[in-house]
MIZA-570817 format. One record per residue: residue in one letter; x, y, z of N, C-alpha, C, O in turn. Coordinates in Angstrom, 1 decimal. Each point is the difference from the previous one (the first is absolute). Layout:
<recs>
['A'; [X; Y; Z]; [X; Y; Z]; [X; Y; Z]; [X; Y; Z]]
...
</recs>
This chain:
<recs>
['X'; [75.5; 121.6; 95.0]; [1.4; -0.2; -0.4]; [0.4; 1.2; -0.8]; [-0.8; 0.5; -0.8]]
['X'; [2.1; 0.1; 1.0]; [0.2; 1.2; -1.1]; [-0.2; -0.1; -1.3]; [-0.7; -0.8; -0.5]]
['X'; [1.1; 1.6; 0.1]; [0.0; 0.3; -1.6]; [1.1; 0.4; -0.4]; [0.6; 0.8; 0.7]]
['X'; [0.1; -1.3; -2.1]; [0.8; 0.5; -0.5]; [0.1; 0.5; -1.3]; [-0.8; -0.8; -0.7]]
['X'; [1.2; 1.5; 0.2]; [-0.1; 0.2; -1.6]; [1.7; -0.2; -0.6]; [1.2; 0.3; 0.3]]
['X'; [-1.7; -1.0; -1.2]; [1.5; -0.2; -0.7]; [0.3; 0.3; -1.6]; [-0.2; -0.7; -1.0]]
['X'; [0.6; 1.6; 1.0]; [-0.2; 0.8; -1.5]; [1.2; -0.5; -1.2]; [1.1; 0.7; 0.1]]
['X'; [-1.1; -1.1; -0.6]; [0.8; -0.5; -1.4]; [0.8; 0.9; -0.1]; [-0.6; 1.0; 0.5]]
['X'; [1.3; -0.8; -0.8]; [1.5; 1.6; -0.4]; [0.3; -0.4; -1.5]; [0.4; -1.1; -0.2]]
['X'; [-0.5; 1.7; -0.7]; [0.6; 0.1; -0.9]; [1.1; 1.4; -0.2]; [-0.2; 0.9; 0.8]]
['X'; [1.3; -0.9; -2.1]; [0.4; 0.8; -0.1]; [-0.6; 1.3; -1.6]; [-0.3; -0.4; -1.1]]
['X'; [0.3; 1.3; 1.5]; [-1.0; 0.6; -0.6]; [0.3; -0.2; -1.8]; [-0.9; 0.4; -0.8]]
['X'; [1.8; -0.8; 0.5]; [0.3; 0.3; -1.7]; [0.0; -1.8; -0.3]; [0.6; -0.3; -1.0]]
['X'; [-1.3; -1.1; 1.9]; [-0.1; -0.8; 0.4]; [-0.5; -0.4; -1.7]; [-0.8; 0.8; -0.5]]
['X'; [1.2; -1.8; -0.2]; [-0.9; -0.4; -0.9]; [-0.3; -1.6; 0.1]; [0.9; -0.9; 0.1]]
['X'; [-2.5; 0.8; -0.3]; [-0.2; -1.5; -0.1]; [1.1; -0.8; -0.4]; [0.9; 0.3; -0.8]]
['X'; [-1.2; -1.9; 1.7]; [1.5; -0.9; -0.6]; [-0.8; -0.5; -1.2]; [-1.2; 0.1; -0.3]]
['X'; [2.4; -0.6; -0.3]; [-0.5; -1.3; -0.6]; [-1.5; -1.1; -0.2]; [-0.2; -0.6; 1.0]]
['X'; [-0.6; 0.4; -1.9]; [-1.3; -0.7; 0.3]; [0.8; -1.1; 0.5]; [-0.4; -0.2; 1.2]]
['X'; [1.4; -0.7; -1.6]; [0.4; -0.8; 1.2]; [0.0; 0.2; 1.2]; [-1.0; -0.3; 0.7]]
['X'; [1.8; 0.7; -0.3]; [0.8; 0.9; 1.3]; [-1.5; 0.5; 0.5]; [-0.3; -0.6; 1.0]]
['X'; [-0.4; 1.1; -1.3]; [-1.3; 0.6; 0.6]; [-0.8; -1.2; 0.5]; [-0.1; -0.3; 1.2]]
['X'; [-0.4; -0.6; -2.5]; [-0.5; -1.2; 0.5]; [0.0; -0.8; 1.4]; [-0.7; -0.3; 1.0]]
['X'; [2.0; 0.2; -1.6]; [0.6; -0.9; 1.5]; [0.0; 0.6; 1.6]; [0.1; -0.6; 1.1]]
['X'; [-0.1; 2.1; -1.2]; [-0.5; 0.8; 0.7]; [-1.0; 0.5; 0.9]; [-0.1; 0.2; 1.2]]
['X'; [-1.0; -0.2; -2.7]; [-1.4; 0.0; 0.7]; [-0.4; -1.6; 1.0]; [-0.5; -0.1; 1.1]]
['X'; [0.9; -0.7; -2.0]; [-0.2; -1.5; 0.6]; [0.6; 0.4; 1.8]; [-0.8; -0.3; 0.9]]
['X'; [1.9; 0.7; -0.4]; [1.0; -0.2; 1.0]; [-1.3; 1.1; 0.8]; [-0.6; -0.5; 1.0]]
['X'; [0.3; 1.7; -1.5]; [-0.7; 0.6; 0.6]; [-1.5; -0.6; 0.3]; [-0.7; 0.3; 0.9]]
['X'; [0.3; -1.2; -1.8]; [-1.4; -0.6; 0.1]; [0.6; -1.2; 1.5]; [-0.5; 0.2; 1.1]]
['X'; [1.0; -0.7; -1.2]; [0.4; -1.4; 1.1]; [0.4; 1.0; 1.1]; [-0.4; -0.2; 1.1]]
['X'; [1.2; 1.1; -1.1]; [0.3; 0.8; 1.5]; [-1.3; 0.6; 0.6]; [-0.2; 0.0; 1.2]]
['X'; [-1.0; 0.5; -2.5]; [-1.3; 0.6; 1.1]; [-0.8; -1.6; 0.2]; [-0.5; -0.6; 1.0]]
['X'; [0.6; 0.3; -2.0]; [-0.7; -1.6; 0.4]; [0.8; -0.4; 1.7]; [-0.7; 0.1; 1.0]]
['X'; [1.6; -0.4; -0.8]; [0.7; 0.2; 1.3]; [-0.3; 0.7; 1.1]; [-0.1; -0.4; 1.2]]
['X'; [-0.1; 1.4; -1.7]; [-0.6; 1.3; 1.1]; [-1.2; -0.1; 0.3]; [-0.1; 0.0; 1.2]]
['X'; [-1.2; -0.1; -1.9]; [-1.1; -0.5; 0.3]; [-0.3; -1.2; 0.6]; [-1.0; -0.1; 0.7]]
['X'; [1.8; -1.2; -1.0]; [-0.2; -1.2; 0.6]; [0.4; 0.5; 1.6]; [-0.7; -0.6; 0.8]]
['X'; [1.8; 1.5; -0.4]; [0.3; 0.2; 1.4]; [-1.4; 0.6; 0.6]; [-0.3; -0.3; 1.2]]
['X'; [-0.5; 1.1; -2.0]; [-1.0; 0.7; 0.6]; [0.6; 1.3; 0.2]; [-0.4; 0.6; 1.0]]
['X'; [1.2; -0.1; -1.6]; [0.6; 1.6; 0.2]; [0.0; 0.8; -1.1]; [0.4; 1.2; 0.1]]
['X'; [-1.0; -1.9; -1.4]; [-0.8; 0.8; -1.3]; [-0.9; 0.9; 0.7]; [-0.3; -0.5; 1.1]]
['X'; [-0.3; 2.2; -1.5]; [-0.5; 0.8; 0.2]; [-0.4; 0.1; -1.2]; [-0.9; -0.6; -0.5]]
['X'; [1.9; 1.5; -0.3]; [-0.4; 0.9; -1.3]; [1.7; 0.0; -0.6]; [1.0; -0.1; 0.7]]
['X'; [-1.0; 0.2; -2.1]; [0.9; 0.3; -0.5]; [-0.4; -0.1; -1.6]; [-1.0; -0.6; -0.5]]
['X'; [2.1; 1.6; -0.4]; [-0.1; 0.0; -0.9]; [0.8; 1.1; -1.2]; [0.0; 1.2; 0.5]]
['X'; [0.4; -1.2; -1.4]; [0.9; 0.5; -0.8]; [-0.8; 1.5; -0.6]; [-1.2; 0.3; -0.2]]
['X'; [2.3; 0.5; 0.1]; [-0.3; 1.3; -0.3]; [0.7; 0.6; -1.8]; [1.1; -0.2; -0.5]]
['X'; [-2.4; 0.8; 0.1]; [0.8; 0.3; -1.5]; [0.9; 1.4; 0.1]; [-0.1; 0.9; 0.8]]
['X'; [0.7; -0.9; -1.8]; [1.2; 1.6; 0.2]; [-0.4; 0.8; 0.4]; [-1.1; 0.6; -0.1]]
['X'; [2.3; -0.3; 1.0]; [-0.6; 1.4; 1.1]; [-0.4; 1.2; -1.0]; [-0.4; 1.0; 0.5]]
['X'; [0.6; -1.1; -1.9]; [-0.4; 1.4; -1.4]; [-1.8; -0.4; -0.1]; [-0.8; 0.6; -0.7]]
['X'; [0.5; -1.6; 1.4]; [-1.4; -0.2; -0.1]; [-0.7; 1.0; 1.5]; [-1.2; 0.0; 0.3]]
['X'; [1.7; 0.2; 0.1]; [-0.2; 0.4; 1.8]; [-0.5; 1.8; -0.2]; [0.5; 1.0; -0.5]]
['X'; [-1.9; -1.3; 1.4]; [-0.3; 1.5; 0.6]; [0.1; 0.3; 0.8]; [-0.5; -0.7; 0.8]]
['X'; [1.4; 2.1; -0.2]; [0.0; 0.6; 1.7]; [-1.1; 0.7; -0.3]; [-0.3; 0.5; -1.1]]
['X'; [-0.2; -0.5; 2.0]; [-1.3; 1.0; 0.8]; [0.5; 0.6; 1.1]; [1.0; -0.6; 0.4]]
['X'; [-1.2; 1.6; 0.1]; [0.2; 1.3; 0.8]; [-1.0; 1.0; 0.3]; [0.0; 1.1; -0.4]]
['X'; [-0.9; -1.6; 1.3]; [-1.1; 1.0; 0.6]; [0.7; 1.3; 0.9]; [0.5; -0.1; 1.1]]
['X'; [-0.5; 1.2; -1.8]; [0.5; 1.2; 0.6]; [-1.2; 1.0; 0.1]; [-0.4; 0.7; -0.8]]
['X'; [0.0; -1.0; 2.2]; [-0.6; 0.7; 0.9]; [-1.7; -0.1; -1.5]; [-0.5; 1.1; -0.5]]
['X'; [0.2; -1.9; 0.3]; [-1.2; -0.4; -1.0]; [0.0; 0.2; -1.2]; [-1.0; -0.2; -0.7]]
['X'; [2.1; 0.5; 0.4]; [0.5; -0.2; -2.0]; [0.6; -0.9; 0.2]; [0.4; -0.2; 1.1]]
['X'; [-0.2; -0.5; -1.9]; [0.2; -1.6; -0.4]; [1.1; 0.0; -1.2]; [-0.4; 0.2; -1.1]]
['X'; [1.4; -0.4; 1.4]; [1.5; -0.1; -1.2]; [0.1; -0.9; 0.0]; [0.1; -0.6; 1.1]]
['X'; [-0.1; 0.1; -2.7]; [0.4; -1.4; -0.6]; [1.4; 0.8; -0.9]; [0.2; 1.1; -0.5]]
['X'; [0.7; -2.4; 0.6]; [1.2; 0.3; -0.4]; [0.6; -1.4; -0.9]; [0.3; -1.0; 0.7]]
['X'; [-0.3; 1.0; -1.9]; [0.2; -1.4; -0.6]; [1.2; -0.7; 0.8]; [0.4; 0.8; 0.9]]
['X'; [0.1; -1.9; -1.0]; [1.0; -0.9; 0.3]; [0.3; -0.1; 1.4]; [-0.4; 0.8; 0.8]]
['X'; [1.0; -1.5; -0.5]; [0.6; 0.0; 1.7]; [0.2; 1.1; 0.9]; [0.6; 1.0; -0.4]]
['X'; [-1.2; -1.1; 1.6]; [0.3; 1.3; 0.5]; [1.4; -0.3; 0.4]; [0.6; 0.8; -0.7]]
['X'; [0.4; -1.4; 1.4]; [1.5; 0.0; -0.1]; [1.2; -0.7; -1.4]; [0.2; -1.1; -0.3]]
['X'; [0.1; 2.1; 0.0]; [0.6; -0.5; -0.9]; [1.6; -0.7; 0.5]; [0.8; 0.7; 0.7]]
['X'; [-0.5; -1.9; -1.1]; [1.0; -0.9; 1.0]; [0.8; -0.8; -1.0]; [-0.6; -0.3; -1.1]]
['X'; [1.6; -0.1; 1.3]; [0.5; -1.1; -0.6]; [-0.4; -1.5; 0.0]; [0.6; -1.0; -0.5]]
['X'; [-1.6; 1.1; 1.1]; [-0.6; -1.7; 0.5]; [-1.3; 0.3; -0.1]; [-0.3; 1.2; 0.3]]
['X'; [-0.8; -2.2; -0.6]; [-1.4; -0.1; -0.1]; [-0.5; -1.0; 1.0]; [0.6; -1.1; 0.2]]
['X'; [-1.6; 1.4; 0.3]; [-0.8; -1.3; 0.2]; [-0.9; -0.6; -1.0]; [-1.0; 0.6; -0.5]]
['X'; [1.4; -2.1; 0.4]; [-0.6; -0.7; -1.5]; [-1.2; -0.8; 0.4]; [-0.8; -0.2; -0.8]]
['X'; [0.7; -0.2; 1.9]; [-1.0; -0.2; 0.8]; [-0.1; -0.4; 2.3]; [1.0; 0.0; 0.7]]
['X'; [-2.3; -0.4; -0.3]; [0.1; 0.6; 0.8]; [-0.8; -1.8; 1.0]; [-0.9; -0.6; -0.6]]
['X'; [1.3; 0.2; 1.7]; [-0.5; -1.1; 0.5]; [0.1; 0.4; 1.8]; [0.9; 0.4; 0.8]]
['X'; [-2.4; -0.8; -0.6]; [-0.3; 0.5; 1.6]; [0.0; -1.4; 0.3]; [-0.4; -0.8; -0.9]]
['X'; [0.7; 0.3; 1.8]; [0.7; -1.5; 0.9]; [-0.4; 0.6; 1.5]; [0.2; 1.1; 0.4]]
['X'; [-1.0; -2.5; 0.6]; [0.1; 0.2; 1.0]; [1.2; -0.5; 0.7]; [0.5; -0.9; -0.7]]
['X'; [-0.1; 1.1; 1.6]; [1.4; -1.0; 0.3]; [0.3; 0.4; 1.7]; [-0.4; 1.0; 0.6]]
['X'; [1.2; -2.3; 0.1]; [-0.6; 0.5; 1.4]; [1.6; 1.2; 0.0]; [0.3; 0.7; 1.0]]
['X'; [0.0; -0.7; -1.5]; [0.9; 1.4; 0.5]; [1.2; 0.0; -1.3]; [0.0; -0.9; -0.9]]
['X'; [0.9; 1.8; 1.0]; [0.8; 0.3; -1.0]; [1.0; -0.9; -0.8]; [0.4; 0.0; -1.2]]
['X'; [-0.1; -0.8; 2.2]; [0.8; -0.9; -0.5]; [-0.7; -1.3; -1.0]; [0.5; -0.7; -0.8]]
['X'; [-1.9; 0.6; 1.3]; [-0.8; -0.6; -0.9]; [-0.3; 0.3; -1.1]; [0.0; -0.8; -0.9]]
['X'; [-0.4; 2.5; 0.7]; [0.0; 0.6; -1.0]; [1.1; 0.4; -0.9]; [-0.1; 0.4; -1.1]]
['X'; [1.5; -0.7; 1.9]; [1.1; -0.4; -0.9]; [0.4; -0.9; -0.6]; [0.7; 0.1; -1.0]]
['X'; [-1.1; -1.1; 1.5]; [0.1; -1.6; -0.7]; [-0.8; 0.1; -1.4]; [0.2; -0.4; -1.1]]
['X'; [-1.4; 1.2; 1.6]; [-1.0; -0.4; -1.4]; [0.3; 0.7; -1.6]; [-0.2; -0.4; -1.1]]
['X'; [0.9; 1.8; 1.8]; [0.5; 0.7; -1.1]; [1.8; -0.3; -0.3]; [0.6; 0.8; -0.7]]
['X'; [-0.2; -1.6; 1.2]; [1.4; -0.8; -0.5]; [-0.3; -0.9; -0.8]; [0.6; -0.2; -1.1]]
['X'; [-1.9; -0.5; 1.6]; [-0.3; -1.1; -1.4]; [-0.6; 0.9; -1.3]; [0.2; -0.4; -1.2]]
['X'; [-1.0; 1.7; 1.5]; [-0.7; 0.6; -1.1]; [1.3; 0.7; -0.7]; [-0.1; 0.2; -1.2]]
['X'; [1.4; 0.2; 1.7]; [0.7; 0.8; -0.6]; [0.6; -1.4; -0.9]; [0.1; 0.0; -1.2]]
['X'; [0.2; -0.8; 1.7]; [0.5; -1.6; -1.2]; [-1.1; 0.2; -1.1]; [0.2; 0.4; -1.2]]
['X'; [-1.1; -0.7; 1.4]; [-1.0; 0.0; -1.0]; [-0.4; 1.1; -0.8]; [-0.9; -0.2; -0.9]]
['X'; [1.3; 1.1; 1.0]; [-0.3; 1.5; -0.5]; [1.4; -0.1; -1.0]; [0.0; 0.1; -1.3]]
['X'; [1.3; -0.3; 2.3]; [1.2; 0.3; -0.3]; [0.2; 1.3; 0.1]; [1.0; 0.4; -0.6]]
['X'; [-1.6; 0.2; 1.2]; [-0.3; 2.1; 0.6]; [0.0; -0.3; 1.9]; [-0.2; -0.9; 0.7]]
['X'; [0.7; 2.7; -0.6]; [0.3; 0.3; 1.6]; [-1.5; -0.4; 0.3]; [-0.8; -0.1; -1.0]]
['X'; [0.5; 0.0; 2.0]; [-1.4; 0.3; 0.8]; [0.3; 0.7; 1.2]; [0.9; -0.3; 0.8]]
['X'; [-1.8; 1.3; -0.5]; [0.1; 0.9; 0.7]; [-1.5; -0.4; 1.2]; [-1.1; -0.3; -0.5]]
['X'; [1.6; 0.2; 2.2]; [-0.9; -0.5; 0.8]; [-0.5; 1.1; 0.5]; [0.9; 0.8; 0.3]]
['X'; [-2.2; -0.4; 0.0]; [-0.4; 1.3; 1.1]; [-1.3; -0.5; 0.5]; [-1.1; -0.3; -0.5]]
['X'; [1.4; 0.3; 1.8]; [-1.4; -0.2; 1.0]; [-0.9; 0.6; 0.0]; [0.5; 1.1; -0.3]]
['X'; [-1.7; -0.9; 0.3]; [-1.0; 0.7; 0.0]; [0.0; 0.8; 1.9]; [0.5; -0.2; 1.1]]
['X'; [-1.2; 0.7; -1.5]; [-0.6; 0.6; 1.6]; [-0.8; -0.3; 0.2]; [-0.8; -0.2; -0.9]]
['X'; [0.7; -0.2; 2.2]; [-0.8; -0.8; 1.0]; [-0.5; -1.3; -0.2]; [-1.1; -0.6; 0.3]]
['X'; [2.2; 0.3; -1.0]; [0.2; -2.2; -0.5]; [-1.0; -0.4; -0.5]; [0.1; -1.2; -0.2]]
['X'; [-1.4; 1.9; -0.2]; [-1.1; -0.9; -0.3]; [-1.1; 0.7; -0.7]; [0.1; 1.2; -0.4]]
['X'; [-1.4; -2.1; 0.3]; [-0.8; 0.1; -1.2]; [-1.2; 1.1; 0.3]; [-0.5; 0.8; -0.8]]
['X'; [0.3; -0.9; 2.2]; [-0.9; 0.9; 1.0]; [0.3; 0.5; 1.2]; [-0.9; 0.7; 0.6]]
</recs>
């Protein structure tokens, strides 16, 4: 079955909500992967800390550059990142329409190459 990755979007100057508002949040996000796994289309998924935490690496020709923070600097982050099998796109759109309600964030869909695990 393919693979999909579905990456959380935040906006880059994004600040945590509310411990309310978060709460109720995380819960919406706990019942949508609880959802996704009961279908049998859980893979992997999971949240990412600030891209100011992030190393590029760059092997140039056997020297090795490390460069602190994100290698693209953007107005949007990814906050985290969920692989779903799903039998084709529009499957994988349904799943990230329910993840973007529960997030209350865009979700961004991209297929993998060559649909699968092997």
């Amino acid at each position: 079955m393919p693979l999909y990755l579905l990456s959380v979007c935040y906006p880059a100057d994004a600040q945590q909500p509310e411990p309310e508002r978060l709460q109720r949040i995380m819960a919406d996000v706990g019942a949508w992967r609880d959802a996704v796994v009961a279908r049998g289309s859980w893979v992997f998924g999971g949240g990412l800390h600030d891209p100011s935490t992030a190393t590029t690496v760059l092997d140039r020709d056997g020297e090795v550059l490390l460069t602190d923070g994100p290698f693209i600097e953007a107005k949007e982050q990814i906050g985290g990142i969920t692989v779903i099998e799903a039998a084709d796109l529009d499957e994988a759109i349904e799943m990230a329409s329910a993840q973007s309600r529960a997030t209350t964030t865009p979700i961004e869909v991209r297929p993998f190459m060559h649909g699968g695990t092997g």
